[in-house]
N, C-alpha and C positions, 0 to 999 in steps of 0.2 A: 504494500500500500504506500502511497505519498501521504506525507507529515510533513509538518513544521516541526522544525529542531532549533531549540538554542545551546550552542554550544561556549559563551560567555555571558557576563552581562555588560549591556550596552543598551545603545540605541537600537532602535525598531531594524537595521539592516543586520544585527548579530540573529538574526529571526531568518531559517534557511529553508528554502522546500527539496526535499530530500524524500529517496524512498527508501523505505524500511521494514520489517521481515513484518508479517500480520501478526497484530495479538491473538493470544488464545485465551478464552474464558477459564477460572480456574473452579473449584469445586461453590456451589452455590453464584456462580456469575452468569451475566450474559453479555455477549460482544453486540453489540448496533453499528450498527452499517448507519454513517453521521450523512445526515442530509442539512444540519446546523446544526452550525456551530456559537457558541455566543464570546465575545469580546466584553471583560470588563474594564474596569480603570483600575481594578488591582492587577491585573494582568499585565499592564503596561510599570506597574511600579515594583514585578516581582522579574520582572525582563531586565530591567535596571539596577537590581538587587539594595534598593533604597525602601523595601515594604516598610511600612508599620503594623504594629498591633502582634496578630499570634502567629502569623505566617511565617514558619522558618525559611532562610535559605532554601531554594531546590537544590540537587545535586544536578549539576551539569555532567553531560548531557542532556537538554529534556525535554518534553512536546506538551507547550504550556498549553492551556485551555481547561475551563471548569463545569464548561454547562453543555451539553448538546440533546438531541432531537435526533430519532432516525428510526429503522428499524431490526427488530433484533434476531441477526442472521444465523447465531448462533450461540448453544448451552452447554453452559459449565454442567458438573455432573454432580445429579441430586435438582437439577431445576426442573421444575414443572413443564411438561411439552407446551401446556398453552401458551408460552411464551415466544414461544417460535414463531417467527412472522408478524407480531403484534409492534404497533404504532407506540413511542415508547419516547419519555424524557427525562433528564438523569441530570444530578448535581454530583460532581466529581468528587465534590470535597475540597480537601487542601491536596488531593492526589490532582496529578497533572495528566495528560492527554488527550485532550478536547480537539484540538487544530489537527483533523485526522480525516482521514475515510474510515476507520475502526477505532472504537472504543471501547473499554469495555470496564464492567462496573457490578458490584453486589447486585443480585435481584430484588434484594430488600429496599436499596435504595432506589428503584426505579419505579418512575410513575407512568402507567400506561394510561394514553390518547384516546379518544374515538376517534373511528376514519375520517371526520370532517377536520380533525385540528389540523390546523397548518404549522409546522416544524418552527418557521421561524418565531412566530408567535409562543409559540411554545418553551423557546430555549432562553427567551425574552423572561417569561414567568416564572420559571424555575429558580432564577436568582435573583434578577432582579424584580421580579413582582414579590417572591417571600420575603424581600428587604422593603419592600414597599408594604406588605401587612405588617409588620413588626412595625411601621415608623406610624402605622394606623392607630395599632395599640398602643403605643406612647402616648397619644396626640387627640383624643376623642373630638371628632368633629362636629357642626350644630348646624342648620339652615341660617341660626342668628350670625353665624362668622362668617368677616370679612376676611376672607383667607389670602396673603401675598405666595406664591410659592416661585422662587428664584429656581435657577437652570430647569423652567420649566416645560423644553423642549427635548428636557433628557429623558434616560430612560424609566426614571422613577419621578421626576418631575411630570412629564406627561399622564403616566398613573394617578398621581396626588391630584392635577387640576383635574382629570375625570371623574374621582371619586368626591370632590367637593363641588363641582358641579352635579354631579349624580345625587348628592344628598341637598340641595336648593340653599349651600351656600353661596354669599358672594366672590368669584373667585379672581383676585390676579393675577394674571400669568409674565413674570418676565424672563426673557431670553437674549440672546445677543444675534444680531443680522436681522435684515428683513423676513428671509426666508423660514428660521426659526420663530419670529413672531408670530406670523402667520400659518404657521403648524400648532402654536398654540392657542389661536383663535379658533381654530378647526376645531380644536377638541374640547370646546366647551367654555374656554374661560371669558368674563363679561370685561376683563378689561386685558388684552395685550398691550405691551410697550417692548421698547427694547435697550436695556440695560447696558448698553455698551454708550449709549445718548446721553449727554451731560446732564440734561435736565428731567431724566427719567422720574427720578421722585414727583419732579412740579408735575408732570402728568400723570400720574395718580393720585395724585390728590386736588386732581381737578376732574377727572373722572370720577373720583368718589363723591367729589358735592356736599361733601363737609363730612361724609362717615370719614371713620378711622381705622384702619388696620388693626384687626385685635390678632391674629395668626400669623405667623411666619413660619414656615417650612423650607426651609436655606439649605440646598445642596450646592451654595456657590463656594459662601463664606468669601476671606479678602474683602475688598471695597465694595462690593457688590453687596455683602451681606450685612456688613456694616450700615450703607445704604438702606437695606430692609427694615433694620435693626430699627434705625431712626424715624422710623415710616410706624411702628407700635405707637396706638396709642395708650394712656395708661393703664395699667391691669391688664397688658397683654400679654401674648404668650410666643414664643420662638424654639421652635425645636429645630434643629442642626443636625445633617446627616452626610456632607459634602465629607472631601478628601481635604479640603482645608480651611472647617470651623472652627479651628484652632487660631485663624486668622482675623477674628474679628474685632480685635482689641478694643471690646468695651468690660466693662469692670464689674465687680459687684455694688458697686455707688450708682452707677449707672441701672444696673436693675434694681436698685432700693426706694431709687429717689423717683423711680416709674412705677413702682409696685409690679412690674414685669417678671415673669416666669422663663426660665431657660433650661431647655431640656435636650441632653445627648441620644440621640434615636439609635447610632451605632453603639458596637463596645459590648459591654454586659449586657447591656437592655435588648441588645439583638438574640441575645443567648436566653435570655427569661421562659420563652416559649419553644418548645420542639419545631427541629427543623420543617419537619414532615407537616406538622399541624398549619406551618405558616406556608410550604405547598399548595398541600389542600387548598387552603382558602384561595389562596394566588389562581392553580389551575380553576378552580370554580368559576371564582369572577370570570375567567376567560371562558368558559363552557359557556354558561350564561351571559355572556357579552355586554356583563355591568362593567369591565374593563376590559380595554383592546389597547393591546401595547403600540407603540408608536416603535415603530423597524425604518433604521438609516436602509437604503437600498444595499443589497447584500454584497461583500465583497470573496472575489474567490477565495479558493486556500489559499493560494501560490501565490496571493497579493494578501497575506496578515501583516509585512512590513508596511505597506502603503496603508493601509488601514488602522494599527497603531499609531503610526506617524497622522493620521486623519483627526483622531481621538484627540490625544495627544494636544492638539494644533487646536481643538474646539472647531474643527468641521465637519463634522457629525453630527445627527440630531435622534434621540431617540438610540435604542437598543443597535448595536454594533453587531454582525452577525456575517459569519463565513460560510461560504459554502463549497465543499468538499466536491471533487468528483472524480469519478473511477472512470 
């Protein structure tokens, strides 16, 4: 089969397409034949070997990738036959080889499709949508919120304005470019802007019409979220789930003197609930099409360097997603 190999850490071109012997399932697994693939932003941070959090080093050689979609062409021994053939999406774990035509993975960990799901959707919800209901459960929503949600043409941005316009909050959506603006007017939110515009705040709070921002949902963090931050009005609330809400540099004076609430959505609080239980609920939304992930157009395998480097760069919108072919 053809894989993505990194053999250092670097930049998105240490990211090689290579062919390499097929996996074999081993006792309780099954291999999938990957028709998506999913790209996160820890992917790109464990490529460069600057992670944070619990992710160890990988051992180089390795074929990074955590979430894929396909179907499963072959069983480990002891797995059930029904599995043979069945439409099928898997979270890897902190184990690596996603960016594949084969992968393979416990059967306990695997969530089976019906034949209408569509793969990329799929490989979308398996990671980032269970990090999307964990930031739900931190965060209980109301019709009465006016809700801002920052990078919200991402891939868990886009979920958050869906599901706060799905419950009859007021929803803001801000994103950076035209063209992500308007991905996120698509999807429901009553006010787009675009946050890269020096005067983005003065337009939302001319679109509000005198309400206040009581929610924040910041997957930007930096100036941007800062920005957000200033946009609460008092007794409001900000939950942070970005790779850098570490960058807001507002204080505890600063939320005392607002009566304001600040909540870490990643970290422990992601751990509080079973992986699976926060699947579940991910795949459902998506069965029942109370959420539909927003998918960047798909990039092949043999382009996961142009495609990191895309991310990376903030020219992507929505769920980042590979696709393999034999």
């Amino acid at each position: 089969m053809h894989a993505i190999r990194q053999h250092e850490f670097g930049p998105a071109e240490v990211l090689r397409y290579e062919k390499v012997p097929d996996p074999r399932p081993g006792p309780g697994q099954v291999r999938i034949e990957v028709a998506a693939a999913g790209i996160h932003v820890l992917d790109t941070m464990i490529r460069q070997g600057n992670q944070r959090g619990p992710f160890p080093h990988p051992e180089l050689p390795m074929t990074p990738g955590r979430e894929v979609a396909g179907v499963v062409d072959e069983l480990g021994e002891g797995v059930d036959a029904e599995w043979l053939g069945r439409r099928v999406v898997a979270h890897l774990g902190q184990a690596s080889g996603g960016y594949a035509e084969l992968a393979v993975r416990d059967v306990e960990a695997v969530q089976a499709l019906p034949d209408n799901a569509d793969f990329d959707a799929a490989v979308a919800m398996i990671g980032t949508g269970r990090t999307t209901m964990s930031i739900l459960r931190s965060t209980p929503l109301s019709a009465d919120d006016v809700v801002l949600v920052t990078s919200a043409a991402g891939g868990i941005g886009a979920l958050l304005v869906q599901h706060a316009n799905n419950i009859g909050a007021t929803v803001v959506g801000a994103a950076g470019g035209r063209t992500k603006v308007e991905k996120v007017r698509e999807l429901g939110a009553d006010v787009a802007v675009d946050y890269t515009a020096p005067d983005w705040a003065r337009e939302v709070r001319a679109a509000l019409d005198g309400r206040a921002v009581n929610l924040v949902l910041d997957g930007a963090g930096g100036e941007y979220g800062r920005t957000a931050f200033d946009l609460l009005g008092p007794g409001g609330r900000i939950t942070m789930y970005g790779r850098e809400f570490g960058e807001h540099r507002f204080t505890s004076d600063d939320l005392i003197s607002r009566a304001l609430t600040a909540t870490v959505a990643l970290g422990p609080n992601l751990l509080r609930v079973p992986m699976r239980t926060l699947e579940n609920e991910s795949l459902a939304a998506l069965a029942d099409g109370s959420l539909v992930p927003l998918v960047n157009p798909p990039f092949a395998l043999a382009d996961a360097p142009r495609a990191h480097a895309a991310l990376e760069n903030r020219e992507t919108y929505g769920k980042v997603v590979l696709r393999p072919r034999r």
